[in-house]
Every structure is written in C-alpha cells, then in structure tokens.
C-alpha positions in Angstrom: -11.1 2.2 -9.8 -8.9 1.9 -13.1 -6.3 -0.7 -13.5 -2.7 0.8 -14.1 0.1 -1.5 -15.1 2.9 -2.2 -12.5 5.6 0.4 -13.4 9.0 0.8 -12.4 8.1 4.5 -10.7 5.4 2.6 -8.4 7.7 -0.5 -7.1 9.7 1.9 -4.6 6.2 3.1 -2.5 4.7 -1.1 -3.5 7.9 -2.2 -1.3 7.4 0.4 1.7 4.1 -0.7 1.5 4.2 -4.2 1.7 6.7 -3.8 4.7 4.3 -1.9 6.9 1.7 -4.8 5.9 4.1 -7.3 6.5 5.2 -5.3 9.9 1.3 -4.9 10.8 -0.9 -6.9 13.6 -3.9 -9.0 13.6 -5.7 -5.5 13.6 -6.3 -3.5 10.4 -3.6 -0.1 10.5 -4.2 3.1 8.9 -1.6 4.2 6.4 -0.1 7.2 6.0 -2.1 9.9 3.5 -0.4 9.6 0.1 0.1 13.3 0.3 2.6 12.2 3.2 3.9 9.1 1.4 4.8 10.8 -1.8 6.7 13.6 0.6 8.7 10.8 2.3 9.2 8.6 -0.4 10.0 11.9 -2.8 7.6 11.0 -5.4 4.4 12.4 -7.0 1.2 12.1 -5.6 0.1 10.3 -8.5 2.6 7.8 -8.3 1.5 6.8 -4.7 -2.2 6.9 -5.7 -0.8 4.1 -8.4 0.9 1.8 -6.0 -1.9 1.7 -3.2 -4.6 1.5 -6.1 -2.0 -2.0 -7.1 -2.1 -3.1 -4.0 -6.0 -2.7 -3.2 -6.4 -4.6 -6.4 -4.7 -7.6 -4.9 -6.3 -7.4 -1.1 -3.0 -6.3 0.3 -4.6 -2.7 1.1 -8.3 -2.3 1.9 -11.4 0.3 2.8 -13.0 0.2 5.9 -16.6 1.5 5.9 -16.8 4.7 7.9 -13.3 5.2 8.5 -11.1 7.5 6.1 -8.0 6.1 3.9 -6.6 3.4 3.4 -5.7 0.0 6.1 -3.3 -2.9 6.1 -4.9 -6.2 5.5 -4.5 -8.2 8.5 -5.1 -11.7 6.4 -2.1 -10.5 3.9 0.4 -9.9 6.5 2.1 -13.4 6.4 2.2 -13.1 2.6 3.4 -9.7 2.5 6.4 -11.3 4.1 6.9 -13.2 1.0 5.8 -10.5 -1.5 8.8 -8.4 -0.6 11.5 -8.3 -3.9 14.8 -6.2 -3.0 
C-alpha cells in the first residue's frame, strides 16, 4: 500500500475512526465499507480509502485473514483514547 501524507481532508473520517476504535471491545469489529463512510461522513471515497490506509499504517486498523474489510485493533483501543485531537 502507498503512503499518503496526513491531509486536512482525511482528519474528519481519522477522528470517526479512532472513536469507534477507542469505543471497540477486546474483540476485533468490522468497520463500516468506505463506500458507506464516505456517504455518512459526505466525502469522497478516496478520501476514506486515505484515512483507513493512515490508520492501517499505524496498527490502529487491521486485516483479518479470510474475513472481508477492514477491523478495529483491539490492542490500540486504550491508545485510541488518547489519539483523539478535537
């Protein structure tokens, strides 16, 4: 996967994100499809694909083999806490 540069379009879907991880159990969850979070967050697909892509990079997000899209990190969940800028 390519490295993009935090930008200012990504931060607003980074801090939903990190809330849900933040929010999440001991237990990996799914996310939402980024078609679904760039409809609720009204931004571009692209722009989603950016943020998770920023977040995989860093171990918030993760892959689980066999399973489709993209999972909370159980082990980030206490940092998320602290991660979150308003």
């Amino acid at each position: 996967m390519a490295y993009h540069k935090k930008s200012l379009a990504t931060e607003p879907v980074r801090r939903y994100l990190l809330q849900m991880i933040a929010k999440s159990g001991s237990e990996p969850e799914r996310l939402l499809p980024e078609r679904d979070l760039a409809e609720k967050l009204h931004l571009s697909r692209v722009t989603v694909r950016r943020a998770i892509e920023e977040l995989e990079n860093v171990n918030y997000i993760i892959r689980l083999p066999g399973r489709r899209g993209a999972f909370t990190n159980p082990a980030m969940s206490s940092k998320a806490e602290h991660a979150i800028v308003i």
